[in-house]
C-alpha positions as CSV (number, residue, x, y, z in Angstrom):
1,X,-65.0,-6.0,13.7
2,X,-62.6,-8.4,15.3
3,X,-60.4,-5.1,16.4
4,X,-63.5,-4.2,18.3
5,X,-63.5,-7.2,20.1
6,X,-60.0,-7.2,21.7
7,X,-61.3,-4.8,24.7
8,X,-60.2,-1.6,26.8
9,X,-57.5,0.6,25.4
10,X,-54.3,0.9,27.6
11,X,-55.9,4.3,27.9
12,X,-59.1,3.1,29.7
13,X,-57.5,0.9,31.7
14,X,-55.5,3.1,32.8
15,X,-58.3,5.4,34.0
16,X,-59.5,2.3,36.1
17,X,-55.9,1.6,37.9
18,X,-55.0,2.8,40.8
19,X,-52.1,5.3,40.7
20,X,-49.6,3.0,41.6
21,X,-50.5,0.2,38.9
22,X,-50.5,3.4,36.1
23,X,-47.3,4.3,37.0
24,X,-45.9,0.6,36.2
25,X,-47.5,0.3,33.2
26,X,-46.6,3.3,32.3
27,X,-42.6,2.3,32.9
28,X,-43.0,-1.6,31.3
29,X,-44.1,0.5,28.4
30,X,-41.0,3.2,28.4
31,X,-39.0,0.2,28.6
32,X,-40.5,-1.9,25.8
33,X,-40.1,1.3,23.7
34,X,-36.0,1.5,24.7
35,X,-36.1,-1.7,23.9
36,X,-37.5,-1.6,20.3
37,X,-35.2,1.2,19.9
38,X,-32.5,-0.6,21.1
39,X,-33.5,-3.6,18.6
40,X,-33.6,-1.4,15.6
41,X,-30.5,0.3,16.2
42,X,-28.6,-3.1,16.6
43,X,-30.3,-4.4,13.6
44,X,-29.4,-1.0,11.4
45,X,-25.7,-1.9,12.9
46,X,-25.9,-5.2,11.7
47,X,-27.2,-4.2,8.3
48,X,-23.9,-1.6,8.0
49,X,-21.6,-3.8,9.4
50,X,-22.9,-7.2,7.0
51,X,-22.3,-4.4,4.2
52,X,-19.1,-3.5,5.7
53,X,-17.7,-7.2,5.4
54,X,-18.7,-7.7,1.8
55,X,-16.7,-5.0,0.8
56,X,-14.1,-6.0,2.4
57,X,-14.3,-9.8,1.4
58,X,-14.9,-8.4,-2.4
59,X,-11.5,-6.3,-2.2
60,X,-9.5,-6.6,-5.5
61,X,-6.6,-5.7,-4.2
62,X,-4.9,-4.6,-0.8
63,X,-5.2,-1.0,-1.5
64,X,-9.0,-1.3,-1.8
65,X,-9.0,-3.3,0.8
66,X,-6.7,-0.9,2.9
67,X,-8.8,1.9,2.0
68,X,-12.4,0.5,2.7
69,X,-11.7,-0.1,6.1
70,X,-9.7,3.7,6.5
71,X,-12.2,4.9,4.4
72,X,-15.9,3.0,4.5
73,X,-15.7,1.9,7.9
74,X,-15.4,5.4,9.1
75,X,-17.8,7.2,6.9
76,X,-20.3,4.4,7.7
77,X,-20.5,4.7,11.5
78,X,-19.5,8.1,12.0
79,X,-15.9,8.0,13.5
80,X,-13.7,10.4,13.9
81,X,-10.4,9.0,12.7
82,X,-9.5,5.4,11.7
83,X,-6.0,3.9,11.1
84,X,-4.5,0.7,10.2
85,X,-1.6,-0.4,11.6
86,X,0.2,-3.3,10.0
87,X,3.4,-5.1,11.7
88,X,5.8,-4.7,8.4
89,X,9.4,-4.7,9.9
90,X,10.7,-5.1,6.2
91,X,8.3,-2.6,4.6
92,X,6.8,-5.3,2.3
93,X,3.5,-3.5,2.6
94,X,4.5,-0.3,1.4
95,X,6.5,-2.5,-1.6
96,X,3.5,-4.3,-2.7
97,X,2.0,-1.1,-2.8
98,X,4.8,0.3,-4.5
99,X,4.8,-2.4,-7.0
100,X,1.0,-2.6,-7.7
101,X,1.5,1.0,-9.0
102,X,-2.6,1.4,-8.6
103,X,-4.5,4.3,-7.0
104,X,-3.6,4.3,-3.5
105,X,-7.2,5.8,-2.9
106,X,-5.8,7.8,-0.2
107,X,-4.9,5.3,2.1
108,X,-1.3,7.4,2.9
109,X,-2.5,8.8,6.3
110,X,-4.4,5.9,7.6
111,X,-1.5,3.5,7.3
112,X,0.7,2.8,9.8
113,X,3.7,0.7,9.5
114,X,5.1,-1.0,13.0
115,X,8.8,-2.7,12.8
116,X,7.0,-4.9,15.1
117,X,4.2,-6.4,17.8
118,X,5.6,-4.8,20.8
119,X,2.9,-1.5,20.1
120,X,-0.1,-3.6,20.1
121,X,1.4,-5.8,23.5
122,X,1.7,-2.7,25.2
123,X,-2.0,-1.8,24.8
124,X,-3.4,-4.8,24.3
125,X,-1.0,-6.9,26.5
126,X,-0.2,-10.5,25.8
127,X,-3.0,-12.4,25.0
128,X,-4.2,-9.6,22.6
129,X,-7.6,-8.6,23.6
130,X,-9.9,-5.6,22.1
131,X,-8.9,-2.5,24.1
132,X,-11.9,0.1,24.4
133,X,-11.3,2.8,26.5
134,X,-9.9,6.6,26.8
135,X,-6.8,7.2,24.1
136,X,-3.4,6.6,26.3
137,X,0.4,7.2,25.7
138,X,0.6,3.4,24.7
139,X,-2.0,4.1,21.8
140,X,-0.6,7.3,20.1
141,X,2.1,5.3,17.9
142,X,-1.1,3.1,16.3
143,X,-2.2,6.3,14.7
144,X,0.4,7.8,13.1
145,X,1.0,11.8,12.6
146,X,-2.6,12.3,14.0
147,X,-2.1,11.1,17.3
148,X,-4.9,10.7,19.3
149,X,-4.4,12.0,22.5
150,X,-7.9,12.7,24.4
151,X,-11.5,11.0,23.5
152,X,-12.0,7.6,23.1
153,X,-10.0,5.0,21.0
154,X,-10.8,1.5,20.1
155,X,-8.0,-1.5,19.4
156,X,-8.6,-4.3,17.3
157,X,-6.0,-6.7,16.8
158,X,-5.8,-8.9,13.0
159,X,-4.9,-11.6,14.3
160,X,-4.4,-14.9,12.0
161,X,-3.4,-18.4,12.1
162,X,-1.8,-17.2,15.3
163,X,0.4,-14.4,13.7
164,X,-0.2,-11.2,14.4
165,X,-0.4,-8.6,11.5
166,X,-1.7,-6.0,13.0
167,X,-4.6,-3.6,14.5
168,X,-7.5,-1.7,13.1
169,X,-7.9,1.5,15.3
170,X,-10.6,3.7,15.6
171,X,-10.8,7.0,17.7
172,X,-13.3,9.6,18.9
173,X,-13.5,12.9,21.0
174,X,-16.3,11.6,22.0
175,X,-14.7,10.1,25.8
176,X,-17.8,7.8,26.0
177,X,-17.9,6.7,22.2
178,X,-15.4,3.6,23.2
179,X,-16.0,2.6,26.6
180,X,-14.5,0.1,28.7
181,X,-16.5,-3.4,29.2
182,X,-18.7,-2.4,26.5
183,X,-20.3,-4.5,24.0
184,X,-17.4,-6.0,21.3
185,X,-19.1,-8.7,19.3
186,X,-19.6,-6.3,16.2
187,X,-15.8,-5.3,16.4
188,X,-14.1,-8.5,17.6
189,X,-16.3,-10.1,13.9
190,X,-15.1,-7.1,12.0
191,X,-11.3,-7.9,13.3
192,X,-11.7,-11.7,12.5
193,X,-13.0,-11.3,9.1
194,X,-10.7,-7.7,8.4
195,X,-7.6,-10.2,9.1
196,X,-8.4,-12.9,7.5
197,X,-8.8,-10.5,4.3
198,X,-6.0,-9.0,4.9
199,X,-3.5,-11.9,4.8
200,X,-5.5,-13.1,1.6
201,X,-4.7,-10.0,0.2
202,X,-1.1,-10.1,1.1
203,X,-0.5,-13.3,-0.1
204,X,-2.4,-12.3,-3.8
205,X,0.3,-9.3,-4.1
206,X,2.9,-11.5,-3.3
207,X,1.9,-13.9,-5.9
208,X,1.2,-10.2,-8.3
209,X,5.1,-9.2,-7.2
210,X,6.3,-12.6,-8.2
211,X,5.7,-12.5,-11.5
212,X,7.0,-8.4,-11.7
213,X,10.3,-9.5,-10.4
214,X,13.3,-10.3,-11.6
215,X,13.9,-13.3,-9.6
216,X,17.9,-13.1,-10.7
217,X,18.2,-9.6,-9.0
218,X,15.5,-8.7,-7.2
219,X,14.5,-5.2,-9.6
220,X,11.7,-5.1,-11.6
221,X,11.3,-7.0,-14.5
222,X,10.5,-5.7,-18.1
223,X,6.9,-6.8,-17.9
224,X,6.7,-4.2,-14.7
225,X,8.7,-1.6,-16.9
226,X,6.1,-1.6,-19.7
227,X,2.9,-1.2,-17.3
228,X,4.7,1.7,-15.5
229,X,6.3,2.9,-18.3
230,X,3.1,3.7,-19.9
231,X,1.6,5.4,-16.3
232,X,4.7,7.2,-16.2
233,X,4.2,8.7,-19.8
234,X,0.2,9.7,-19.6
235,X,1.2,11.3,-16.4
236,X,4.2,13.5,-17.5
237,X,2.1,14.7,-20.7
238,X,-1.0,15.7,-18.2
239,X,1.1,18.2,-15.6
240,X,3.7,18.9,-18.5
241,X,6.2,17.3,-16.5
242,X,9.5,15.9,-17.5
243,X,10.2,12.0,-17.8
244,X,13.8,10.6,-18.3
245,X,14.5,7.2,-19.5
246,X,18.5,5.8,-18.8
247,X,19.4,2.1,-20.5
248,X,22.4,0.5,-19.2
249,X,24.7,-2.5,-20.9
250,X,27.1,-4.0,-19.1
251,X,30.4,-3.9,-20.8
252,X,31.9,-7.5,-22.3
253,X,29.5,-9.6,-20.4
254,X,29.7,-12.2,-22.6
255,X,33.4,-12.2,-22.0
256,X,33.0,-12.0,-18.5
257,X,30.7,-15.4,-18.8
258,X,33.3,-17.4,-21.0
259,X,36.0,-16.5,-18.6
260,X,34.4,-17.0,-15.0
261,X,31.1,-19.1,-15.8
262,X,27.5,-18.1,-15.2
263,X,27.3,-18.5,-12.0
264,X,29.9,-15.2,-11.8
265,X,28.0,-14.1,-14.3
266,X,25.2,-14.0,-12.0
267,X,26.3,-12.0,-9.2
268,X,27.5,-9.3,-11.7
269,X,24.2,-8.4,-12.8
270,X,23.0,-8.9,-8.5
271,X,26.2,-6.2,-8.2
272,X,25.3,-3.9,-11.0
273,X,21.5,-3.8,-10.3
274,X,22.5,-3.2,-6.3
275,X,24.9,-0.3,-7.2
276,X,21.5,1.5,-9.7
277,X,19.3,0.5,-7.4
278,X,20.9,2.4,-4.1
279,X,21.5,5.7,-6.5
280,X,17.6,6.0,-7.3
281,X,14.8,7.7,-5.2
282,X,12.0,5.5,-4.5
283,X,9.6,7.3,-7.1
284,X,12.1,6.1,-9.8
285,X,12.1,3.1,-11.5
286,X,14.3,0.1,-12.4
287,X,14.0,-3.0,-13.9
288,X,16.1,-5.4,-15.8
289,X,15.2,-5.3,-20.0
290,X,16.8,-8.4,-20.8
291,X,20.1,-10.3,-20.4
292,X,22.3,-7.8,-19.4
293,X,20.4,-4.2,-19.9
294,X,18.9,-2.2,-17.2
295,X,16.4,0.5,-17.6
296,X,15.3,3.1,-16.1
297,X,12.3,5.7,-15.7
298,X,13.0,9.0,-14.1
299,X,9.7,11.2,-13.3
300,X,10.1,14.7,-12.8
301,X,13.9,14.9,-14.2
302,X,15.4,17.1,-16.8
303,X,17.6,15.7,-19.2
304,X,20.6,17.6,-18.0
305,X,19.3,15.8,-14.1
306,X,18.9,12.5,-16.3
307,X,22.8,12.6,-17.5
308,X,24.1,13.5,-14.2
309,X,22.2,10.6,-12.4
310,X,23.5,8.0,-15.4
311,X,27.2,9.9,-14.9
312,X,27.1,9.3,-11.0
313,X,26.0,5.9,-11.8
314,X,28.6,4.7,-14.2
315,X,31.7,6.1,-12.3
316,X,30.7,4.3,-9.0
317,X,30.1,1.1,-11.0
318,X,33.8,1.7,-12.5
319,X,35.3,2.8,-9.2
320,X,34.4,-0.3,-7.6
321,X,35.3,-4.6,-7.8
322,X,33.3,-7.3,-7.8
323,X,34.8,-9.8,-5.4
324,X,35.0,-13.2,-7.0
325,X,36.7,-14.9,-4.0
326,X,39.2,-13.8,-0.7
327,X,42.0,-13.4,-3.7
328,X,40.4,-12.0,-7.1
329,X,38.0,-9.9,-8.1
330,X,36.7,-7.9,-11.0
331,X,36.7,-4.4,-12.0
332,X,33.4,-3.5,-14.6
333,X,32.0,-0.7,-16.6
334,X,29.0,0.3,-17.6
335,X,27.5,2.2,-21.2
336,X,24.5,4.4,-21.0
337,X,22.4,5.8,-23.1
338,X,20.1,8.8,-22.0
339,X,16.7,10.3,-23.7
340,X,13.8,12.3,-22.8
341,X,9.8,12.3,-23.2
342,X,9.1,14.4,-26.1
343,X,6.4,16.9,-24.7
344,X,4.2,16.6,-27.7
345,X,0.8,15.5,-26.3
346,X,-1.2,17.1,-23.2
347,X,-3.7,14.8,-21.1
348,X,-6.5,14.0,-24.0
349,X,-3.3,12.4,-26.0
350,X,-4.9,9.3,-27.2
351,X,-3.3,6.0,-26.3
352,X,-1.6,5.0,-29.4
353,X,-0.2,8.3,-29.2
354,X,1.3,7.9,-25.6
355,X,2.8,4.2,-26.7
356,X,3.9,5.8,-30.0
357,X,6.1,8.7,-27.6
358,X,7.2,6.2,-25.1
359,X,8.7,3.7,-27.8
360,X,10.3,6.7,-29.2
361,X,12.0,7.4,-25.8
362,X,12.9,4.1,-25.3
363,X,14.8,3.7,-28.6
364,X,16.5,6.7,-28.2
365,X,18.2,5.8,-25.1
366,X,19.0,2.5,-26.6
367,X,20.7,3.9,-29.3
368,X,22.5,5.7,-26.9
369,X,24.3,2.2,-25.8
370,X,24.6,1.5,-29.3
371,X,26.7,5.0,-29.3
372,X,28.2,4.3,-26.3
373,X,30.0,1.1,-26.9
374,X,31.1,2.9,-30.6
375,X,32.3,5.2,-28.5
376,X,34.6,2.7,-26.4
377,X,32.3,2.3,-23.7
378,X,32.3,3.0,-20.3
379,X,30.2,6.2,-21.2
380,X,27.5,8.6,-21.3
381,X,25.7,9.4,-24.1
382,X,22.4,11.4,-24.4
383,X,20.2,11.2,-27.8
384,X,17.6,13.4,-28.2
């Protein structure tokens, strides 16, 4: 009843107007109907971009947070390609990474590494402003191997407590997708919050790397060792693949410390780790096992690969000095002792079986020190 009541439809009235007055009404109401679109869309925005921001505030680590905002951010609003670069002139990034040995959930391709800020200054000049516009010579480096070279691109500086880490970067062939003057406030919020996540999660994997590190030399410590280790192993078993596993003991260490002090001490282990650590490619692992061993892990190599590395290893140590001061120095060797995975297992091995293989391994190339010093040290040996 009370429906009734309200009066003529817009349809009546309209049959009563003159032409003129129709012809308003009839634009108010296109407009009022752009304009609930208009709302709706903004408010479905809103909706993806508040889900958006609790992923990335929920990140447990800086891979996922690295890869919800490669990943999430451009499956959720339709973009065509989406980077982030980070300003890492001494590759800590990738070494967190590295050292967090987690699923890097494909993050590889949208992470770019800048030695510095001048890449963002030249797009986003000094005072570090949102660029939206067509992609431009200046932009290119900020994506990486797939530059972006026509369309649309869209610059977002992380920006926090004043220093800059970096940009998020979204592209489109779509010229109009990102233009110029546009609205930013969804993007310049995204950038505020994406930064301030992102130095939380740097500082967490610093904290994570702190205590994975050898704080004496710098490698990896044994804790590190014996979480990779065990990676390492299910790994090799699943693709059949060989794993190596080289122990080295410096030879008369202890001697070493009664003659020169600790503190000499020191630097010899700093010297020795240096001199492994520049032979090895960066899938390979070292880490100091305790006092004066090193250990290694070697994915992918054969054992006859495994004794030439430990070979090339223990003649440069032995070719070289360790300066003490302008006047003396000291000459060192190494023993090593080399083993194998044994490939008994494929990838339904059950844990206790994996550990049960990989102490195995580890013994064996421990008993090749053992062998080694018998031996008169300042050797190779390989026990299979």
């Amino acid at each position: 009843m009370f429906a009734q009541s309200i009066g003529p439809t817009t349809a009546v009235l309209k049959d009563k107007l003159p032409m003129d007055a129709v012809e308003t009404v009839t634009s108010l109401q296109a407009k009022i109907q752009e304009m609930s679109r208009l709302v709706r869309q903004n408010e479905a925005k809103q909706k993806k971009f508040d889900a958006l921001e609790r992923k990335l505030i929920g990140a447990a680590s800086l891979g996922e947070l690295l890869s919800t905002l490669a990943h999430d951010y451009r499956n959720d609003f339709s973009i065509d390609w989406v980077t982030v670069a980070v300003v890492d002139p001494a590759h800590e990034v990738t070494k967190l990474l590295d050292l967090a040995s987690e699923d890097r959930h494909g993050i590889e391709s949208h992470l770019v590494t800048l030695d510095s800020g001048a890449a963002l200054s030249k797009t986003l000049g000094n005072e570090l402003l949102p660029y939206l516009g067509p992609a431009q010579p200046t932009t290119a480096e900020l994506f990486g191997d797939r530059q972006q070279n026509d369309g649309s691109v869209a610059i977002l500086p992380l920006v926090h407590g004043g220093q800059v880490l970096g940009s998020i970067n979204l592209a489109s062939v779509d010229v109009d997708r990102f233009a110029a003057g546009s609205g930013t406030s969804f993007l310049e919020r995204l950038s505020a919050i994406a930064a301030l996540c992102l130095q939380n999660a740097l500082s967490s994997e610093r904290l994570k790397a702190a205590g994975l590190t050898d704080t004496l030399t710098g490698v990896k410590n044994r804790r590190y060792f014996e979480a990779r280790s065990k990676e390492e192993v299910a790994l090799a078993l699943r693709n059949k693949a060989p794993l190596a596993c080289l122990f080295f003991d410096i030879d008369k260490f202890k001697s070493i410390n009664d003659t020169y002090g600790h503190l000499v001490g020191d630097e010899v282990l700093r010297y020795v780790a240096k001199v492994i650590q520049v032979q090895l490619r960066a899938s390979e692992v070292l880490a100091r096992y305790g006092g004066e061993e090193f250990v290694v892990l070697l994915p992918g190599v054969s054992e006859l690969n495994a004794i030439a590395t430990a070979e090339r290893i223990r003649k440069i140590v032995a070719a070289q000095s360790v300066p003490l001061d302008a006047k003396r120095t000291i000459r060192l060797t190494v023993s090593c002792g080399v083993s194998v995975l044994a490939q008994e297992g494929d990838s339904s091995t059950s844990t206790e079986w994996n550990l049960k293989l990989l102490s195995a391994m580890i013994e064996r190339a421990d008993q090749g020190v053992y062998r080694a010093k018998d031996s008169g040290r300042n050797c190779v040996v390989f026990v299979n």
